[in-house]
C-alpha positions as CSV (number, residue, x, y, z in Angstrom):
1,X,94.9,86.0,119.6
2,X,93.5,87.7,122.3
3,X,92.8,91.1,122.3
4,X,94.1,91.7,119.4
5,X,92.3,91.9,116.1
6,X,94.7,89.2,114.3
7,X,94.2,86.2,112.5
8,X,96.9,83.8,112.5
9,X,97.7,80.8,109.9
10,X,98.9,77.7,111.0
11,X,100.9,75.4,108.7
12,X,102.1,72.2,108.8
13,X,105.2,71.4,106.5
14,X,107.6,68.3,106.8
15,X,106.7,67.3,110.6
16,X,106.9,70.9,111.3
17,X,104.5,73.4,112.4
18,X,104.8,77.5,111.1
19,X,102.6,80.4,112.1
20,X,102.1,83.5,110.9
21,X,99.9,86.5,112.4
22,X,98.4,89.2,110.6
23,X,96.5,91.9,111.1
24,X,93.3,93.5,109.6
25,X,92.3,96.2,111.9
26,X,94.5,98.8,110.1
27,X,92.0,99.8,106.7
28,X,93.3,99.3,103.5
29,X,96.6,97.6,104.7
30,X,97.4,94.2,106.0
31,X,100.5,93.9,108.1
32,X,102.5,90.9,108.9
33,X,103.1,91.4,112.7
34,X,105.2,88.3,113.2
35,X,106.0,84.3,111.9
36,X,107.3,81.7,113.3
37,X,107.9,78.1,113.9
38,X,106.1,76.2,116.6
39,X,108.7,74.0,118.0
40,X,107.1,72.8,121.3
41,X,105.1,69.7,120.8
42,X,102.9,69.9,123.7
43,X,100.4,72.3,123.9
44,X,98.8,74.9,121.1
45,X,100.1,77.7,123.1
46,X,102.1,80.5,121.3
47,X,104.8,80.6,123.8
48,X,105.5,84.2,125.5
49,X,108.3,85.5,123.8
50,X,106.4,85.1,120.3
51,X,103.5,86.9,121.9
52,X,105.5,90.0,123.1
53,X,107.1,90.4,119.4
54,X,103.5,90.5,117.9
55,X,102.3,92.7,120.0
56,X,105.8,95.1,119.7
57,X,104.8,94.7,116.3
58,X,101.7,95.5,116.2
59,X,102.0,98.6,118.2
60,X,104.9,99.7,115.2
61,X,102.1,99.4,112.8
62,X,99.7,101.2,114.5
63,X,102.2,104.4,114.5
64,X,103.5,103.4,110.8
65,X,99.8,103.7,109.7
66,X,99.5,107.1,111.7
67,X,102.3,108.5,110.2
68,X,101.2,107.2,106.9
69,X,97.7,109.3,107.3
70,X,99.2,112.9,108.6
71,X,102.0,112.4,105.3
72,X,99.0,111.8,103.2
73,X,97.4,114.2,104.9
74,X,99.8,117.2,104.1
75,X,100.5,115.7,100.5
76,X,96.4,116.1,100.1
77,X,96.6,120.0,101.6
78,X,100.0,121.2,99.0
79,X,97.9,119.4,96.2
80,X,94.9,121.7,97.0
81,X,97.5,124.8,97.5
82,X,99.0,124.5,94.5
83,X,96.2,123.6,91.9
């Protein structure tokens, strides 16, 4: 995927094909950003409409991890208040 630090897995499974992207960028947490089955047979392109959900996705996790930091953040600084 380009521009986007993702690795996909492609499966094949009765005839047909599945994908599924993830992402490693975000330390110490793997998101699924989006799967899917391939149903064009011509071409290995991931057609747009998948491509604009991943990177929706993607950008979701990108806050979710943010927020997940500042909460750990402040649970870290009442820890330190309190003991």
């Amino acid at each position: 995927m380009r521009g986007l630090n993702a690795v996909e897995i492609v499966s094949d499974y009765r005839g047909d094909t599945y994908r599924g992207v993830y992402t490693t960028r975000l330390k110490g947490f793997i998101y699924v950003l989006h799967c899917f089955q391939k149903k064009s047979k011509a071409g290995i392109k991931t057609p747009k409409r998948d491509l604009e959900l991943i990177w929706k996705a993607a950008r979701r996790s990108r806050t979710a991890l943010q927020s997940r930091r500042r909460e750990e953040g402040v649970n870290e600084h009442a820890q330190k208040d309190t003991g």
